[in-house]
C-alpha positions as CSV (number, residue, x, y, z in Angstrom):
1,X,-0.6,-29.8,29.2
2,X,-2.3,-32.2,26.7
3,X,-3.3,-35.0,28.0
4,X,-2.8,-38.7,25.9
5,X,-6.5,-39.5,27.3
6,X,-8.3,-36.8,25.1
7,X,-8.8,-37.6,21.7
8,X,-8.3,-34.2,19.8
9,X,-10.3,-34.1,16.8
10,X,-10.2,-31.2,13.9
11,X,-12.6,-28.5,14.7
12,X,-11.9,-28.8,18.3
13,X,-10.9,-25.3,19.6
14,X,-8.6,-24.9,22.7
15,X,-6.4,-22.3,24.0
16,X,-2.8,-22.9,22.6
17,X,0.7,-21.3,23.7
18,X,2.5,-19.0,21.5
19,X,5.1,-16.4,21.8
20,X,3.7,-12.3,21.0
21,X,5.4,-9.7,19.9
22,X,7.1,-8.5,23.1
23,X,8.5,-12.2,23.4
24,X,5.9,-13.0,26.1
25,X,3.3,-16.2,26.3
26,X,0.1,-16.0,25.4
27,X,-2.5,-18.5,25.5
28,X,-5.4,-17.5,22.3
29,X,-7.9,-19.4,21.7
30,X,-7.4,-21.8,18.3
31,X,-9.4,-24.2,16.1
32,X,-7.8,-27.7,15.3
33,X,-7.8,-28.0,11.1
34,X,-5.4,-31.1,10.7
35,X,-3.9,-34.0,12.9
36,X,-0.7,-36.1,11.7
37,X,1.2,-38.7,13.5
38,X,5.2,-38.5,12.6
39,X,7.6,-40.7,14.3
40,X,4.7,-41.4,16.8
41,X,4.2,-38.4,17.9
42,X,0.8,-36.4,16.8
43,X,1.4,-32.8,15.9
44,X,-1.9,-30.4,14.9
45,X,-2.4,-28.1,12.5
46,X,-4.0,-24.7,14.4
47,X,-5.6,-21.8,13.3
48,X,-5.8,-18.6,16.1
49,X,-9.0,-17.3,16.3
50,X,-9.0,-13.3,15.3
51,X,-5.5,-13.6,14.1
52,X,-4.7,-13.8,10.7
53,X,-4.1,-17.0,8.9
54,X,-0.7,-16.5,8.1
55,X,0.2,-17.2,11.6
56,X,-1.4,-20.8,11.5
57,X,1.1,-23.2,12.5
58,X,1.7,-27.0,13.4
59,X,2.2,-27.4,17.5
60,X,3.3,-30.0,19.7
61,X,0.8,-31.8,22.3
62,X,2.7,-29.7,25.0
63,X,1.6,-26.5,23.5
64,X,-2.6,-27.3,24.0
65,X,-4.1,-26.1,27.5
66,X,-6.8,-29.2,27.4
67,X,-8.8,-28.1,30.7
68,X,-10.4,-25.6,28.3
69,X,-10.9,-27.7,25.0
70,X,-14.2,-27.2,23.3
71,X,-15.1,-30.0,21.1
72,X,-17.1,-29.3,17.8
73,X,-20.9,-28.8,17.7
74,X,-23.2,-30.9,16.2
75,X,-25.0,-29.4,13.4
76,X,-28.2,-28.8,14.6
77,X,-31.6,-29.9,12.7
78,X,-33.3,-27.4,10.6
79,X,-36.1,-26.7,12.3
80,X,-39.4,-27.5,10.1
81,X,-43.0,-25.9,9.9
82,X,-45.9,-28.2,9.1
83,X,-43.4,-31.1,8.7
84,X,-41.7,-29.2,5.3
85,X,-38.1,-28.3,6.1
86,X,-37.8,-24.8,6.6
87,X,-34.6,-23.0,5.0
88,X,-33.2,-26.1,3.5
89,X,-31.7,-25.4,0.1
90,X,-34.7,-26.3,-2.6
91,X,-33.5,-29.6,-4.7
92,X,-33.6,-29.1,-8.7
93,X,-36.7,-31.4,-8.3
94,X,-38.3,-29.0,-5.9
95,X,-37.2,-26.2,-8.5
96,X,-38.5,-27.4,-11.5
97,X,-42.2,-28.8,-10.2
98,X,-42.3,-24.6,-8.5
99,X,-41.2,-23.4,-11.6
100,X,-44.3,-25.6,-13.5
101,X,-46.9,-24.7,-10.9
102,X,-46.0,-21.2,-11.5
103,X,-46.3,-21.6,-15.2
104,X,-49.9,-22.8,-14.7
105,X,-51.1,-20.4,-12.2
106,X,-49.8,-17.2,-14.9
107,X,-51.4,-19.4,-17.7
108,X,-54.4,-19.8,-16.1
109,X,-54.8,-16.0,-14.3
110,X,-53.0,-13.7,-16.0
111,X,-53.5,-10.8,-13.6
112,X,-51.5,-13.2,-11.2
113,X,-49.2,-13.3,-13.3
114,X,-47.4,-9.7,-13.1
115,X,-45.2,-7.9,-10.8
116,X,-44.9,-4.8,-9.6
117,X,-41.8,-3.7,-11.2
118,X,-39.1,-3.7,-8.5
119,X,-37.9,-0.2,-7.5
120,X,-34.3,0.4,-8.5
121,X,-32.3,1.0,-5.3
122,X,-31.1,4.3,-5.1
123,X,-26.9,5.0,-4.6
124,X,-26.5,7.6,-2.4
125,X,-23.3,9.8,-3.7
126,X,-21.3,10.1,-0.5
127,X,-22.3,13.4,0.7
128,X,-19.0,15.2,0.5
129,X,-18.9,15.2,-3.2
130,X,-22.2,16.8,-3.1
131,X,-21.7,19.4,-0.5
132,X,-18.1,20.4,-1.0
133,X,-18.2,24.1,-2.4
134,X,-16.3,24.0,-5.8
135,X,-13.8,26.2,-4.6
136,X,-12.2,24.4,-0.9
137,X,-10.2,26.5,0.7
138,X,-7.0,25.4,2.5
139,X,-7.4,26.9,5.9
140,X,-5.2,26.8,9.2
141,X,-7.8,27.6,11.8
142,X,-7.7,27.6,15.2
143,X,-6.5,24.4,17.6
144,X,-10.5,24.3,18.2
145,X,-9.9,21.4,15.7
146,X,-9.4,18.4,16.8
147,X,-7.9,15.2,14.4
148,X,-9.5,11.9,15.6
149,X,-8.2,8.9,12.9
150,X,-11.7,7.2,11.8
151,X,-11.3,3.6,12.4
152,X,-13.8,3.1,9.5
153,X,-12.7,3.4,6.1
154,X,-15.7,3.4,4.0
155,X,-14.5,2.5,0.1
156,X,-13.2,-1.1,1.5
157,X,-15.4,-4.1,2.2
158,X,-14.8,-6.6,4.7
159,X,-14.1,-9.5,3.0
160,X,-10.4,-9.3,3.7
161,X,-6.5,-8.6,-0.1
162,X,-6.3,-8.5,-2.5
163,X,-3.8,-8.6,-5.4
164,X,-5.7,-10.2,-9.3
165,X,-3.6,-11.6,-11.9
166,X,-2.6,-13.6,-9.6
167,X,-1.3,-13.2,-6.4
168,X,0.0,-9.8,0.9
169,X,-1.9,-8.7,12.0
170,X,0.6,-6.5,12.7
171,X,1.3,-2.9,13.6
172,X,0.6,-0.2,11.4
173,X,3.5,-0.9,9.1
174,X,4.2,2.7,7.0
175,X,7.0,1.0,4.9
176,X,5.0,-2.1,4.9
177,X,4.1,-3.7,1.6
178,X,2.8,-5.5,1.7
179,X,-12.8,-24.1,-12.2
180,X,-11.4,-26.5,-12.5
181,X,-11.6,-27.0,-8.8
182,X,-9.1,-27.2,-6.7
183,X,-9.4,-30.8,-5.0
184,X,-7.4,-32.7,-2.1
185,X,-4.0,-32.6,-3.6
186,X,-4.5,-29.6,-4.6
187,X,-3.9,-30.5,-8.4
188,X,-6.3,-32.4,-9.7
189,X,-8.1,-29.9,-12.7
190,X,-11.8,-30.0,-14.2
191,X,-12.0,-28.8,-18.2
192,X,-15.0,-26.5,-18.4
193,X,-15.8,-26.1,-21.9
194,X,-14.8,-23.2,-23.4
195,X,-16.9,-20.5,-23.9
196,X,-16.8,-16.9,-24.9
197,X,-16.0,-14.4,-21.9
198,X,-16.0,-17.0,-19.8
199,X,-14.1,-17.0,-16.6
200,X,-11.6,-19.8,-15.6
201,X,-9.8,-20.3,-12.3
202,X,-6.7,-22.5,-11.8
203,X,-6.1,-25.0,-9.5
204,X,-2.7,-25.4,-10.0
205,X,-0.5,-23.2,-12.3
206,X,1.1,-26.2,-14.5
207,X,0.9,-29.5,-12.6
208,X,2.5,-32.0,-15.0
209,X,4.7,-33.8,-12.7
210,X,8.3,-33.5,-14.3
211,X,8.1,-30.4,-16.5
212,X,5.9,-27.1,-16.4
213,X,5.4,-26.9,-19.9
214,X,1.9,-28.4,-20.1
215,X,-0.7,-26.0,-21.5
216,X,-3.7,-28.1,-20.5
217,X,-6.6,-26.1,-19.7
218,X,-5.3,-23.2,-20.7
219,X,-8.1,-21.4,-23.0
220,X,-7.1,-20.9,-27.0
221,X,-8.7,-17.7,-26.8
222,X,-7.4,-15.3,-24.2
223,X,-10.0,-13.1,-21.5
224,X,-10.6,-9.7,-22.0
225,X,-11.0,-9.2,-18.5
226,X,-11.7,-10.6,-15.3
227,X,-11.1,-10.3,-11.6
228,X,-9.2,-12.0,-9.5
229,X,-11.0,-11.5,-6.0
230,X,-11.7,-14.8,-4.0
231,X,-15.4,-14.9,-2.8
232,X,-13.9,-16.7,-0.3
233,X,-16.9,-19.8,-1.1
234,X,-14.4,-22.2,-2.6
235,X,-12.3,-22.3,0.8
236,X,-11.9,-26.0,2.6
237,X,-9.7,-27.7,4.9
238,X,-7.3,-27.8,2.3
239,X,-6.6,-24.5,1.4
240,X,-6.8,-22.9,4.5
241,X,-3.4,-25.1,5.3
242,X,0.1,-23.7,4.5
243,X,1.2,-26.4,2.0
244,X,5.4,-25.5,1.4
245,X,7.3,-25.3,4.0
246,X,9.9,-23.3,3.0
247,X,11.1,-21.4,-0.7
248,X,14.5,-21.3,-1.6
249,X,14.9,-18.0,-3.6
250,X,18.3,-16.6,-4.6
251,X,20.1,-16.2,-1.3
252,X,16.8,-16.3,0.7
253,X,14.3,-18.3,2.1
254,X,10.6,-17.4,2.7
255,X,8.8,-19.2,5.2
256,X,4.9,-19.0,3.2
257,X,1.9,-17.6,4.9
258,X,-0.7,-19.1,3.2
259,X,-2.0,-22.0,0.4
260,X,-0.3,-21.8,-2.9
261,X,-1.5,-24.5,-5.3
262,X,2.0,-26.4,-6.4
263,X,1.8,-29.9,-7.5
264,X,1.6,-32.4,-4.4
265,X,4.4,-34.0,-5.0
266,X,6.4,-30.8,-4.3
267,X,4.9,-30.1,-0.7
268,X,6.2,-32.6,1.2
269,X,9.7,-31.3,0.6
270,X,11.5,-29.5,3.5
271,X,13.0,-26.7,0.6
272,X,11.0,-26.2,-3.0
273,X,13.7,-24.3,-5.1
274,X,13.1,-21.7,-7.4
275,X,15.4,-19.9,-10.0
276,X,15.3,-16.3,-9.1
277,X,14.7,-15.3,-12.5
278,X,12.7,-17.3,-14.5
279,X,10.8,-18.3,-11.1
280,X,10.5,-22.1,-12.1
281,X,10.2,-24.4,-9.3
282,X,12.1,-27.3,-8.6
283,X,12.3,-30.3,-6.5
284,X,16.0,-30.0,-5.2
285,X,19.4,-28.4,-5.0
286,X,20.6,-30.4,-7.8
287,X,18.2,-29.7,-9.7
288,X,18.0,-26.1,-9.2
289,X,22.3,-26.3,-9.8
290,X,21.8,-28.3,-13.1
291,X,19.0,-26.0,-14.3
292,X,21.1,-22.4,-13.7
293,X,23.2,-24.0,-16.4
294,X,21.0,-24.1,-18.7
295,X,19.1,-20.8,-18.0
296,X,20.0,-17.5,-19.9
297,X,17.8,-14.9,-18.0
298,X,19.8,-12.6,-15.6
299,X,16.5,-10.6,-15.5
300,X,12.9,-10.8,-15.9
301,X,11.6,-11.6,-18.9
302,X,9.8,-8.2,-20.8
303,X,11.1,-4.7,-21.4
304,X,12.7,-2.4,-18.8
305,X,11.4,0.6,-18.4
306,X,12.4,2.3,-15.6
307,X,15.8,2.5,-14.2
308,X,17.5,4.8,-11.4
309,X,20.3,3.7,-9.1
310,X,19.9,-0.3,-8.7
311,X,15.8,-0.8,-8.6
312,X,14.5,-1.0,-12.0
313,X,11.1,-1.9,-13.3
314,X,10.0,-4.8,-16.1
315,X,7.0,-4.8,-18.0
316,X,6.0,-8.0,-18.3
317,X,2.6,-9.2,-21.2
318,X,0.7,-11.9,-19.4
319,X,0.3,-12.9,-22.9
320,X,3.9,-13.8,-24.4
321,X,5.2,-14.8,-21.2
322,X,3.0,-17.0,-20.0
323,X,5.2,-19.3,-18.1
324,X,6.8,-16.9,-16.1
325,X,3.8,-15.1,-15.4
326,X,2.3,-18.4,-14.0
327,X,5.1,-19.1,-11.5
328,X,5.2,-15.4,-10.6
329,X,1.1,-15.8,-9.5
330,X,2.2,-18.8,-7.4
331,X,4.8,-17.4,-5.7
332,X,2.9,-14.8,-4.7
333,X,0.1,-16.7,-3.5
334,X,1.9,-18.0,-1.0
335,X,2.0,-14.5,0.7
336,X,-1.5,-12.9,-0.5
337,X,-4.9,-14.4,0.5
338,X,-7.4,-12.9,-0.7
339,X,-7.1,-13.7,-4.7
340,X,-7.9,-16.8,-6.9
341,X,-5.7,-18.0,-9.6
342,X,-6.1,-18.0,-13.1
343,X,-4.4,-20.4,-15.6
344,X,-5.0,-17.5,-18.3
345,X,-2.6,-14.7,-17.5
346,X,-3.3,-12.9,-20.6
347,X,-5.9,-10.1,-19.9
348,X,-3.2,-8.7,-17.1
349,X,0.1,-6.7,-17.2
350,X,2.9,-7.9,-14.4
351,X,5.1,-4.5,-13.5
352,X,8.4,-6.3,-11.3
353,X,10.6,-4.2,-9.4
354,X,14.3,-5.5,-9.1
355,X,17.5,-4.5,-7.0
356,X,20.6,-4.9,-9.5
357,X,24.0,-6.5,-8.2
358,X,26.8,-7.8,-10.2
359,X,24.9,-11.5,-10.1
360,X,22.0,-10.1,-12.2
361,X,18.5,-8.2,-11.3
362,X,16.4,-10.0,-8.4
363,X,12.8,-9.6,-7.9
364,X,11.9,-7.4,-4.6
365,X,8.3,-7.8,-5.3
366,X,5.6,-7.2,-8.1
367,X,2.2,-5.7,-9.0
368,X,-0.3,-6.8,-11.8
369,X,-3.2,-4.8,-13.2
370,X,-5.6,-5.4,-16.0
371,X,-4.9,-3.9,-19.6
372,X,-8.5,-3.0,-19.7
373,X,-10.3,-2.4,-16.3
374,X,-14.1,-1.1,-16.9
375,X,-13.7,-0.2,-13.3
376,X,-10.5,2.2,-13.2
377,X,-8.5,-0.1,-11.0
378,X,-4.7,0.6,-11.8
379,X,-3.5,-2.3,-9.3
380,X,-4.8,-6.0,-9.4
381,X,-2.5,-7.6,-6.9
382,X,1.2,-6.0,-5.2
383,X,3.2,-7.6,-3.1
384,X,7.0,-6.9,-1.5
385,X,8.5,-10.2,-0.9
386,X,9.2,-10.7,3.0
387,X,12.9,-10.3,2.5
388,X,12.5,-6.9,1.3
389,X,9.4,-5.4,3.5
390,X,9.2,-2.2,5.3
391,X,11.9,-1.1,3.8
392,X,9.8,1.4,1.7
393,X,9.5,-0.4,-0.9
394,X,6.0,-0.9,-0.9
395,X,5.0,2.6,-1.2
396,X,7.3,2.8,-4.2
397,X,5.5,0.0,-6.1
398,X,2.3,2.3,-5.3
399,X,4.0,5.7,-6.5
400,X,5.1,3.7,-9.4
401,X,1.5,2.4,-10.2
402,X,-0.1,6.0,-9.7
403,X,3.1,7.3,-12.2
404,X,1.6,5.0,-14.6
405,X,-2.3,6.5,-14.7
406,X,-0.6,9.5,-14.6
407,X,1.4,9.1,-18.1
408,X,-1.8,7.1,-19.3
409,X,-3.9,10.9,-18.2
410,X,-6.4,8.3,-15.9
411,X,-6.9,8.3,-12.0
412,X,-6.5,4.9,-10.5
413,X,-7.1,2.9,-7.7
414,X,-6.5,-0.5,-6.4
415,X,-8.6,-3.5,-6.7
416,X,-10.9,-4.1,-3.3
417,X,-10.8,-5.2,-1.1
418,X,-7.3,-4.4,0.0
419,X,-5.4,-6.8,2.7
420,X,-4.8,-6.0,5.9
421,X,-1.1,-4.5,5.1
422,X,-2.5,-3.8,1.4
423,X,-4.9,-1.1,3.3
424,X,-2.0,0.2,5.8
425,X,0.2,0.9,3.2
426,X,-2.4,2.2,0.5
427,X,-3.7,4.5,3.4
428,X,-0.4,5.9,4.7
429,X,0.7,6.8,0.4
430,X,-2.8,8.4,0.1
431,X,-2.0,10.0,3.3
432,X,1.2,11.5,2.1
433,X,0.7,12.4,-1.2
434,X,-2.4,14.5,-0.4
435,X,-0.8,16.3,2.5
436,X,2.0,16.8,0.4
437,X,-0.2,18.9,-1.7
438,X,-2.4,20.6,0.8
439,X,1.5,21.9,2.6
440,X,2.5,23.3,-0.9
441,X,0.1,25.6,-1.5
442,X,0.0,28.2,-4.6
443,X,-1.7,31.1,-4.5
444,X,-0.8,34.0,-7.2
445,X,-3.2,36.4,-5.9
446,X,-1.8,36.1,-1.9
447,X,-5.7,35.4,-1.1
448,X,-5.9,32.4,1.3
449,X,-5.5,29.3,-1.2
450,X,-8.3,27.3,-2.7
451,X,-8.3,23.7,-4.1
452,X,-11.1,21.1,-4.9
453,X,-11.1,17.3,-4.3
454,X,-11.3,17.3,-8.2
455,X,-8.1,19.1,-8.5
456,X,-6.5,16.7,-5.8
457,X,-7.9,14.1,-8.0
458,X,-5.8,15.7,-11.5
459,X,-2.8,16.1,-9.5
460,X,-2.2,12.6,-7.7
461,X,-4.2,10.7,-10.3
462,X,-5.6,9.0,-7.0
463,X,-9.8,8.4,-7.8
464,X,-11.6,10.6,-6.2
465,X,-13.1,8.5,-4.0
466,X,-10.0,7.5,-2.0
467,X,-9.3,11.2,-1.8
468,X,-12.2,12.1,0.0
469,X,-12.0,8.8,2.1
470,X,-8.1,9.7,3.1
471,X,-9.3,13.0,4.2
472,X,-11.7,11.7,6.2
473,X,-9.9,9.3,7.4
474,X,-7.4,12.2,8.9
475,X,-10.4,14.3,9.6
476,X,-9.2,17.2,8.0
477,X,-12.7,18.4,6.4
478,X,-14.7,20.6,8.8
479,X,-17.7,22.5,8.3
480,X,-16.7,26.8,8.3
481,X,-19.1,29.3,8.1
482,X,-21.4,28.1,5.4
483,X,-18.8,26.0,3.7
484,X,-16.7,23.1,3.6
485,X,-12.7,23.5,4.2
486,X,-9.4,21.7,5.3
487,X,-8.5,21.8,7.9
488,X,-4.1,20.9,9.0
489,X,-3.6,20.7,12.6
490,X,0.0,21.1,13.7
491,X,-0.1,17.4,14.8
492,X,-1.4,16.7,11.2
493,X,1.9,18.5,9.5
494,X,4.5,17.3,12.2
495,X,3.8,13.5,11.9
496,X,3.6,14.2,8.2
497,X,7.4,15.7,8.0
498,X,8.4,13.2,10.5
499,X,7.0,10.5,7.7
500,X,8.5,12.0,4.8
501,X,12.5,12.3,6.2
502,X,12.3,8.2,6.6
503,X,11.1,8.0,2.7
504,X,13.9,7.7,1.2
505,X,12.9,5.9,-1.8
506,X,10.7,8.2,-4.9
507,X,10.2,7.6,-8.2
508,X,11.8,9.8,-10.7
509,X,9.3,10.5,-13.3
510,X,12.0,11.1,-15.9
511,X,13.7,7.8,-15.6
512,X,10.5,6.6,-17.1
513,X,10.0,5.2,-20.1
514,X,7.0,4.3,-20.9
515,X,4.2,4.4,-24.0
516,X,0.7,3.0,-23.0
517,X,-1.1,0.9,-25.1
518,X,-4.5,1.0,-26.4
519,X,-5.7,-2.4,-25.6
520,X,-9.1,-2.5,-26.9
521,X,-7.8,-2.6,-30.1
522,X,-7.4,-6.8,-30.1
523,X,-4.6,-6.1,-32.3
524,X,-2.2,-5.4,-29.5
525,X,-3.2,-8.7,-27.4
């Protein structure tokens, strides 16, 4: 349909063809972001409007509908008032002469000086912790009840996942798991001086061009914290583009979803290989066959400490395994969005599930959480690698993390926001733990059985927060004759045994072995 006439520009937008779900065409609308010439023939980089990114793709000319191409608008002037611009951003010039005349005026009129002191803004506690009677009794009342989902889900904000220490549109996937700044290339890096407490991001995870063993910009003293949610300012042209092509892991190959920053030089290969155990990244099959050679690890690095049938759990210290840890964070940046890299590694603890076979243990995927979190967040970034999604292993990388808090005597919850599939699958494990609760009832005096959100709280080591908002969620709490209750329709309890026959997969709590640490002793680092 494109015509040779046109001259397609980036940030044009025009309907382009794609295959759905079902197999069927579909024309949505997409925005332009790159145009290449290979061979003489242009190909352009396009980004679907209201789908998710990971579904960007390069199309062929035949692919655009051109009767319907919208061409970018030109920015339009800021309107002024009394010839001064109106909301343009105020120069440091502008800043410092305000900042003078305001000096002046308090120098010269004290009274004009002051402020009223601004009124703190009052949190409102969300009203069911405030209203639920301590006691909430488990009722089955009549059908009168009906359970409409809430599309809303209040604790998450709308700034799209998540993951930290480093680095997952479809249906609702139960088994689903899923600076220096960055320049042009993608690896060019900016020292910051170093400072105490202070924040660094990465632009690339080692960029030396031969060898991953360069430490530069890495800070000498290691953060005691920090989060790795992208505020989503930094984004350009560049790192809204898919940079690799394809990853050759053990006997699979991932097709990435989104911008991972590895040295230029690698993404213009067709493959980028990496050893499925240590992770490092290399330019070609050769290189990848000469390098098994030479590397030892049939396993990830750190100490395992879990261990039933053939999935086993490593913990792995951001700290003393640095390089690893690194390559881990880039790998799985190519499949989460929402998080920002970090060259330091060392305020975060990496958890890797593996599957065991006579070859050695392979990764299936990973999750990351700080070793001190002022915020009670038990997950900083999780992620099931494509090859092994909804397969239920997602939910077990959250029963594992909740298994931790619980050992550690803390409730947990993950870093937000939560991705689109980090929220499906959070949701549906919140959904079926508390139910599994609620349907399990003990009472010793045979009265009608009583339990508070609090006690949900103890028992799951889920916060109490994303119990009340899972409950809400499957609008189980009514209002009952002066009181708040539960409410389990037969809906509610059939679709929640029908859930819990396909979960095969549980963690064992006493194939666990596992001693926290008490990290704010600097001792441990």
């Amino acid at each position: 349909m494109a015509d040779s006439q046109v001259e397609i520009v980036e940030g044009c937008r025009l309907p382009v063809l794609r295959k759905n779900q079902e197999n069927e065409d579909e024309w949505p609308l997409a925005e332009i972001l790159s145009v290449k010439e290979i061979t003489g023939r242009k190909l352009y980089y396009v980004h679907y409007i209201d789908f998710n990114k990971r579904l960007d793709e390069w199309v062929t000319p035949d692919r655009l509908d051109l009767k319907k191409l919208q061409f970018p608008k030109k920015e339009a002037k800021t309107p002024t008032k009394n010839g001064l611009p109106g909301s343009r951003p105020n120069s440091p010039e502008r800043d410092v002469r305000k900042s003078l005349d305001l000096a002046l005026q308090t120098a010269s009129d004290p009274s004009r000086g002051k402020t009223a002191p601004t009124p703190k803004r009052k949190v409102e506690p969300v009203s069911l912790v405030t209203q639920v009677s301590p006691a909430t009794p488990v009722a089955s009342l009549p059908a009168s009840t009906e359970t409409t989902q809430a599309s809303v889900y209040p604790l998450v904000r709308d700034a799209g996942f998540t993951p930290k220490s480093a680095a997952g549109r479809t249906e609702a996937r139960e088994d689903h798991e899923q600076l220096g700044t960055l320049t042009t290339n993608g690896t060019a890096r900016r020292l910051i001086p170093s400072q105490p407490g202070r924040k660094r991001k990465a632009s690339c995870l080692g960029t030396d061009e031969d060898s991953q063993d360069s430490s530069d910009g890495i800070p000498s003293a290691p953060r005691m914290t920090g989060s790795l949610v992208s505020d989503r300012s930094h984004d350009d042209i560049i790192t809204r583009m898919k940079n690799i092509d394809c990853i050759e892991l053990g006997r699979h190959r991932l097709k990435p979803w989104y911008f991972s920053p590895y040295p230029q030089e690698l993404t213009a290969l067709p493959i980028l290989y990496l050893c499925e155990f240590c992770l490092k990244y290399l330019r070609s099959l050769k290189c990848l066959q000469r390098h098994l050679t030479k590397c030892n690890l049939r396993h990830p690095p750190g100490n395992e400490i879990y261990r039933k049938g053939t999935i086993s759990f490593f913990e792995i210290d951001g700290r003393k395994n640095k390089m690893y840890s690194q390559n881990l964070c880039l790998l799985a940046k190519c499949f989460l969005d929402h998080k920002t890299l970090y060259y330091d590694t060392d305020p975060f603890l990496f958890y890797v599930m593996t599957e065991y076979d006579s070859k050695g243990f392979h990764i299936v995927g990973y999750f990351s959480k700080e070793k001190e979190s002022t915020e009670d967040y038990n997950v900083a970034c999780i992620l099931t690698l494509p090859p092994y999604q909804r397969r239920g292993y997602g939910k077990l990388l959250i029963e594992f993390s909740y298994e931790l808090s619980k050992v550690e005597g803390k409730t947990g919850t993950p870093e937000k926001p939560l991705s689109d599939l980090g929220l499906l699958s959070y949701r549906s494990y919140w959904s079926q733990t508390i139910l599994e609760i609620l349907m399990n009832p003990k009472s010793d005096t045979g009265e009608r059985p009583q339990i508070t959100i609090n006690e949900i709280s103890e028992i799951t080591s889920v916060k109490k927060e994303d119990v009340i908002s899972t409950l809400q969620y499957l609008n189980l709490i009514n209002y009952y004759k002066g009181q708040y209750i539960l409410t389990l329709s037969e809906d509610i309890v059939d679709g929640h045994e029908r859930a819990m026959q396909k979960r095969h997969l549980r963690i064992d709590p006493k194939c666990l072995h596992f001693t926290p640490k008490d990290w704010s002793k600097r001792g441990k680092w």
